[in-house]
C-alpha positions as CSV (number, residue, x, y, z in Angstrom):
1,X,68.5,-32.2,49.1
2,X,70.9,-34.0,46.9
3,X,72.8,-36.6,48.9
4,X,72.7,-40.0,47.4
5,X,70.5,-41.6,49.8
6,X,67.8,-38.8,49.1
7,X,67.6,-38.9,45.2
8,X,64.7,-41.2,43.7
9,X,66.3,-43.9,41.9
10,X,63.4,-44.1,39.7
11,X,61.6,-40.7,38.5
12,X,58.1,-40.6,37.3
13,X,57.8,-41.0,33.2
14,X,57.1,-38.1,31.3
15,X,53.9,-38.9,29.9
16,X,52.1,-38.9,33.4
17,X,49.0,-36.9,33.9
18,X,49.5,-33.2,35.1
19,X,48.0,-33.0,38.2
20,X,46.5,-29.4,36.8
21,X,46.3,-27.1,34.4
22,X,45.1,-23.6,34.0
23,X,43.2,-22.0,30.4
24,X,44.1,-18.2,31.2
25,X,44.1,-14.9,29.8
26,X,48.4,-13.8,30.4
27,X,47.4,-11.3,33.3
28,X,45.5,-14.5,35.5
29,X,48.0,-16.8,33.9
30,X,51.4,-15.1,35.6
31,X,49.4,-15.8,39.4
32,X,48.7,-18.6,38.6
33,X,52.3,-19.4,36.9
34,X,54.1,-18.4,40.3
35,X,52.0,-20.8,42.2
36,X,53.3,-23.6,39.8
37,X,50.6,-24.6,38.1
38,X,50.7,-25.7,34.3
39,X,49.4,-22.6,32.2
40,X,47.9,-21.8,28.7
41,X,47.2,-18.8,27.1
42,X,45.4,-19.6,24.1
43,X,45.0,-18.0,20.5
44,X,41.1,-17.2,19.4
45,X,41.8,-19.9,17.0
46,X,43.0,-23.2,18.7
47,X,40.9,-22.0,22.3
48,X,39.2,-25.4,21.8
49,X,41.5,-27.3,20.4
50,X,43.9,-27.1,23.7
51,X,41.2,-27.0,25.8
52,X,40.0,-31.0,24.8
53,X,44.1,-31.4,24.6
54,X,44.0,-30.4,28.4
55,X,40.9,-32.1,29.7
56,X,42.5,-35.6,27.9
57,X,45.9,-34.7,29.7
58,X,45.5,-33.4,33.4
59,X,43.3,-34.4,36.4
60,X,42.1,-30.7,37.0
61,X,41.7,-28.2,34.1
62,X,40.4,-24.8,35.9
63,X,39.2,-22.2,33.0
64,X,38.7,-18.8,33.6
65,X,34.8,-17.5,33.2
66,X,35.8,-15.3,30.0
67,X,37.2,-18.1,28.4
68,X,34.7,-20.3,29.5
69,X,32.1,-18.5,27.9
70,X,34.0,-18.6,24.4
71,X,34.2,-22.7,24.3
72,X,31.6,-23.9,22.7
73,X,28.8,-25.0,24.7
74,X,28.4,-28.9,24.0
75,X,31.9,-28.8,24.3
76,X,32.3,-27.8,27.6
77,X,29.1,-29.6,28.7
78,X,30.4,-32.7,27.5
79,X,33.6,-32.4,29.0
80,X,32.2,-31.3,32.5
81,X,30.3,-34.6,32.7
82,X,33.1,-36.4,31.4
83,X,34.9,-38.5,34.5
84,X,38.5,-38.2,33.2
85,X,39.2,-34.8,34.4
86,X,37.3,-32.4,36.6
87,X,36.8,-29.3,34.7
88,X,36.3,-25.6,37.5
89,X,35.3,-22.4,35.7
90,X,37.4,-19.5,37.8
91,X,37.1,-16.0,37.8
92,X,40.2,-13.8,35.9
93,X,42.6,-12.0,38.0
94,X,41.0,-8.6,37.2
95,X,37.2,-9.6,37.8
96,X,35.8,-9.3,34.4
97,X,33.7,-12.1,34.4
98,X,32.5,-13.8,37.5
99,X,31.6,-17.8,37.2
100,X,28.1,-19.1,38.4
101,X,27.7,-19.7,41.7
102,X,29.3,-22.8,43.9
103,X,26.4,-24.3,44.3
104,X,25.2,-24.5,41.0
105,X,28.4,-25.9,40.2
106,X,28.3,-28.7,42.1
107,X,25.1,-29.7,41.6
108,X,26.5,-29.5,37.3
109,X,29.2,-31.3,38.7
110,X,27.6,-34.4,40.4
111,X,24.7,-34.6,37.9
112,X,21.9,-32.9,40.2
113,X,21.7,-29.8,38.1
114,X,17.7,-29.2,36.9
């Protein structure tokens, strides 16, 4: 809606937090891209790199399983446990890899994992 009294006088700055963002190979990244969620498809070689540039820039970072499993593991430990974003290991569109189960997750998640 356009009319005058509907537009926000004052739009949110440009360097507020995404809300999410999805790590993706391209085939679960296009699903994911019509839904309207912020994608990445990274290169073997800067896989980390943008995944710490995510987790330090939106509120949800949801990584598929395969690429999950690629990160290094103190990496993706630490930034799990870390409170700034909430990191959710996905499966891929075609069902390669599946992540662990919910409950294990949660438990990771809130600090209850043995």
């Amino acid at each position: 809606d356009l009319r005058r009294d509907h537009l926000r006088p004052d739009p949110q700055p440009a360097d507020l937090m995404s809300v999410c963002a999805l790590l993706a190979d391209e085939v679960t990244a296009a699903g994911f891209r019509l839904a309207g969620i912020e994608v990445h498809v990274p290169d073997d070689g800067d896989l980390a790199q943008r995944f710490e540039r995510l987790c330090d820039e939106a509120q949800l970072v949801l990584v598929t399983a395969e690429l999950a499993e690629r990160l290094p593991p103190a990496l993706l430990r630490r930034q799990q446990r870390a409170s700034r974003a909430l990191v959710v290991i996905i499966a891929d569109a075609r069902g390669r890899r599946e992540p662990e189960g919910l409950g294990a997750t949660l438990r990771r998640q809130l600090g209850m994992a043995e």
